[in-house]
N, C-alpha and C positions, 0 to 999 in steps of 0.2 A: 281163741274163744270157742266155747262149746256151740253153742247157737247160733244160727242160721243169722247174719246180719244184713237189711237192705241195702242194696250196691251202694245208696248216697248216703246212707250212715259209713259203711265201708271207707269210701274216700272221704268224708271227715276225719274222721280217727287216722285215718294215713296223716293228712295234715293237721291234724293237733301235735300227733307223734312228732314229725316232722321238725316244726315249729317250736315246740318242747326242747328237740336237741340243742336246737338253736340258741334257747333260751339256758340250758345248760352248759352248755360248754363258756357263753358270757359270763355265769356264773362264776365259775372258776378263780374271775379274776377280776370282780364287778368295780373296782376301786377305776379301769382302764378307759370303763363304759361310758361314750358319752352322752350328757341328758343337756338336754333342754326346756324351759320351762314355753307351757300352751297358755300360762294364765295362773296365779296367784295358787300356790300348793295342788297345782294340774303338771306333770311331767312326763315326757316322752325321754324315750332313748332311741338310740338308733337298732338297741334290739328289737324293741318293738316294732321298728319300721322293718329290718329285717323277718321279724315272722312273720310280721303281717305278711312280706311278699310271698314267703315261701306256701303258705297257703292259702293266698291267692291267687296264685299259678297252678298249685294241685288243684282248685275246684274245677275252676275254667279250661283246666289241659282236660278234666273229665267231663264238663258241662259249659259250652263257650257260649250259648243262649242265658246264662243265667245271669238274675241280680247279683250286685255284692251292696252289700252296706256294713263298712266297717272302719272303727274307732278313728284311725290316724289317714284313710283314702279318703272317707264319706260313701259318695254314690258313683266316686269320678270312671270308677271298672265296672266291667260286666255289661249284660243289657240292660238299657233303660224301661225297656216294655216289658220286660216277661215276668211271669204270674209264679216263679221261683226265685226266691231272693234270699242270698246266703247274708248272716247277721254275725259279724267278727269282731272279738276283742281278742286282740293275738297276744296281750299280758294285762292279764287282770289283777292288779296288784301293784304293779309300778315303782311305787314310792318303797312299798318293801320291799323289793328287787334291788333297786338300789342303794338300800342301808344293808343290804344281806339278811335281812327277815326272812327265812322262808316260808312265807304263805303266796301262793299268785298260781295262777292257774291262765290257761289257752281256753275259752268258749267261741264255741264255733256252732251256730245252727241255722237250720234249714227250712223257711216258710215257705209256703204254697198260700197264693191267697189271702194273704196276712195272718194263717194260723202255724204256729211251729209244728212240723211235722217230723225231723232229725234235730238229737242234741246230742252235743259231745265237751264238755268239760273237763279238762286235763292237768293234772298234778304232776310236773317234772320232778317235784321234789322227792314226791312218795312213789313215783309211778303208776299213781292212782285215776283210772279211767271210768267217771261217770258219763252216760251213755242212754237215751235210750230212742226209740222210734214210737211214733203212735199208734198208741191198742193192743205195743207188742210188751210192755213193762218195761222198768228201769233197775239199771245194773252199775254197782262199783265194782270194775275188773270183770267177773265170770259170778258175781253175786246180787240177785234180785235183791233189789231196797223195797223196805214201806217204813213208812213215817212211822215215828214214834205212838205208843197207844194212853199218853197220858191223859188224864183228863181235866186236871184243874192245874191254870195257871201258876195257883201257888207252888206248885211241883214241878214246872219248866223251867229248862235253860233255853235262853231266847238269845238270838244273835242280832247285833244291831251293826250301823256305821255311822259314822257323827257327820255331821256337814261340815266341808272342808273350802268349799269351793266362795268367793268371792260372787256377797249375791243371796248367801242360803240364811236360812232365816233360822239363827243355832236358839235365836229367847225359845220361838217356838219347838224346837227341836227337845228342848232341857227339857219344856214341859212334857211332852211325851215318854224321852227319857223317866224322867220321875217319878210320872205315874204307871209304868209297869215295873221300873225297877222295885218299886214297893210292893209289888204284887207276885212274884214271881220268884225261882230261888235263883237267878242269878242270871246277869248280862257278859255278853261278849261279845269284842268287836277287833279280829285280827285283818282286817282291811281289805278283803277281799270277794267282795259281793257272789262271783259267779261261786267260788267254793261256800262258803253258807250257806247259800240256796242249796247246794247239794247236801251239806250236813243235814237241813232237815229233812232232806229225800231219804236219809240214811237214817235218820232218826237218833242222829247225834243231838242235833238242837232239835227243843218240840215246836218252838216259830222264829220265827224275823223278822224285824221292819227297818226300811231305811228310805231315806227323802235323795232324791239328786241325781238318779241312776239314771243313765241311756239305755236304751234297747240292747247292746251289744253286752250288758251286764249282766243280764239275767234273762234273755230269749234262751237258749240253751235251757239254763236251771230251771224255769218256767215248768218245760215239758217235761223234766226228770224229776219235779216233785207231783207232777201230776198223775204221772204214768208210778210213782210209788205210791198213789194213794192221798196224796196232799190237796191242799189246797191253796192256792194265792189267785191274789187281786187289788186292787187298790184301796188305801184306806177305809171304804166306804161298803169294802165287799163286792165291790163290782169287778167283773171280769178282764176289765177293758183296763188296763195299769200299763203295758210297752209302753208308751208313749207318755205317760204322765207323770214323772223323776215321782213315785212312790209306788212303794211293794208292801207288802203284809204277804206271809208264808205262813204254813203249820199243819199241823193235823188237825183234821176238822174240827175236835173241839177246840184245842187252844188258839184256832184260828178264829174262831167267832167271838172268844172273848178279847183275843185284840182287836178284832175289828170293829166290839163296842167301845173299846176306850179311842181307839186311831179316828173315829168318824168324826169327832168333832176338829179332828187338825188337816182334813184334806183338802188339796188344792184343786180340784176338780172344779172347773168352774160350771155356775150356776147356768140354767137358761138367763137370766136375768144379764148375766156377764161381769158377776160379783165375787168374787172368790171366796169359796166355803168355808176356808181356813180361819181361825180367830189371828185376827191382825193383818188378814191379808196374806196372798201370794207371795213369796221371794219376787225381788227384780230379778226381771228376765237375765239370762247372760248368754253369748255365743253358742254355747250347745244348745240351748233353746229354740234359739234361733234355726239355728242348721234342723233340730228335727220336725219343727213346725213344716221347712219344705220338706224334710225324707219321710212325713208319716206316711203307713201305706194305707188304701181309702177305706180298708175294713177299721183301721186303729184308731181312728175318728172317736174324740172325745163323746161320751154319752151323760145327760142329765143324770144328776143322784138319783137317787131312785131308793129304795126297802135298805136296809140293813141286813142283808143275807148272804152268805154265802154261794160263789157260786164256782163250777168247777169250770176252767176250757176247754172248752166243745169248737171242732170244726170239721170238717166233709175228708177225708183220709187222702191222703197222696195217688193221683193216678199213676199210670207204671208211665216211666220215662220211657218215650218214643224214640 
């Protein structure tokens, strides 16, 4: 890479790389792979557990004070106190991993404080490395990205994902569906949350939204649509989405006209303790649960508030001591 990379973006990209092989060389011969199911169309393999370890070990052999929070450990590695906390989904894609789809990617990143400060999103298939750090811009391979410059939805392709999971609330999902698919030139949904968020950093899709997501989906893509220019937050336009299973992405205009249509289906709950959503919240399910205890104390749900856009803003990474 031409440009100057900071150390802990460096050792992410080692272990996305890493992790990647991992996940290619399974490839080979995925029929062999064994899976197991987490929960009703939720599936691990033992690749997954595989890369997850392998950079696991790469962060912590580089940084042995730091968090981990990631997809198939939880919180069980790393420190529990420290104000660095790495956020892994070691195969984002899964289910097309194991029907031989190749879309799925390795996100790996790196908050300070509860603001993502290192992202690194990894394409085994393409060898396609989305990348960036905070204030310094975002890169596929050795190429700065910016969002797309379109400006009226009816001229975007939007990328979505359907709810799959036992629990998710699909009546309301169609409606949302519905009403951008009529407004827009066209929907896509190849099942792999962390790469979409980076198509629209890339400016391949002009937004995205999708309901059910963990932190480990899209912390990573998060900061490399920001640092291209973009914007995401949760239905409602608020900044504060980790933690809320809903995203909204895009370039600043086509981002605010989803976010007037998305507001009225957000799950955000009210001060009241009512849920904003028409029909209500999804039932809770296990991931729910587990990230209610992994939130970190910045990710703290916040009241609705304006229908605005807003970009994420945090205090910049001190130098590692």
């Amino acid at each position: 890479m031409s440009q100057s990379l900071h150390p802990m973006l460096n050792i992410a990209i080692k272990a996305a790389r890493a992790a990647g092989a991992v996940i290619n060389r399974a490839s080979l011969d995925v029929d062999k792979v064994q899976v197991e199911s987490k929960g009703v169309n939720d599936f691990v393999t033992e690749v997954d557990k595989h890369a997850e370890a392998v950079i696991v070990d790469a962060l912590l052999a580089a940084y042995p004070g730091h968090g981990i929070l990631a997809e198939e450990s939880g919180r069980e590695l790393g420190a529990k106190d420290s104000e660095f906390l790495w956020i892994i989904d070691p195969l984002d894609g899964t289910t097309n991993f194991i029907h031989g789809f190749p879309v799925y990617a390795v996100s790996i990143a790196l908050a300070w404080r509860g603001v993502v400060q290192q992202a690194v999103v990894y394409d085994p298939n393409r060898n396609d490395l989305f990348y960036a750090s905070r204030g310094r811009g975002a890169y596929l391979n050795d190429r700065r990205l910016r969002v797309s410059k379109r400006l009226r939805l009816a001229d975007s392709l939007i990328g979505t994902g359907f709810p799959f999971r036992k629990g998710d609330n699909f009546k309301r999902y169609m409606k949302m569906f519905e009403e951008i698919s009529q407004q827009c030139a066209g929907l896509r949904r190849p099942g792999a949350a962390s790469l979409d968020l980076c198509y629209v950093a890339a400016g391949y899709y002009d937004g995205f939204f999708e309901t059910g997501l963990s932190p480990w989906d899209i912390a990573a893509a998060s900061l490399i649509i920001t640092e291209a220019g973009g914007l995401i937050g949760n239905f409602s336009g608020e900044a504060d989405f980790l933690y809320q299973r809903e995203v909204v992405a895009g370039n600043p205009k086509v981002y605010g006209q989803l976010v007037n249509i998305l507001t009225p289906y957000t799950r955000v709950i009210k001060d009241d303790g009512t849920a904003a959503a028409e029909g209500g919240a999804p039932a809770p399910d296990a991931t729910d649960a587990f990230l209610a205890e992994a939130t970190l104390p910045s990710a703290a749900p916040e009241p609705v508030k304006a229908r605005k856009a807003l970009k994420v803003s945090g205090p910049r990474t001190p130098k590692q001591r």
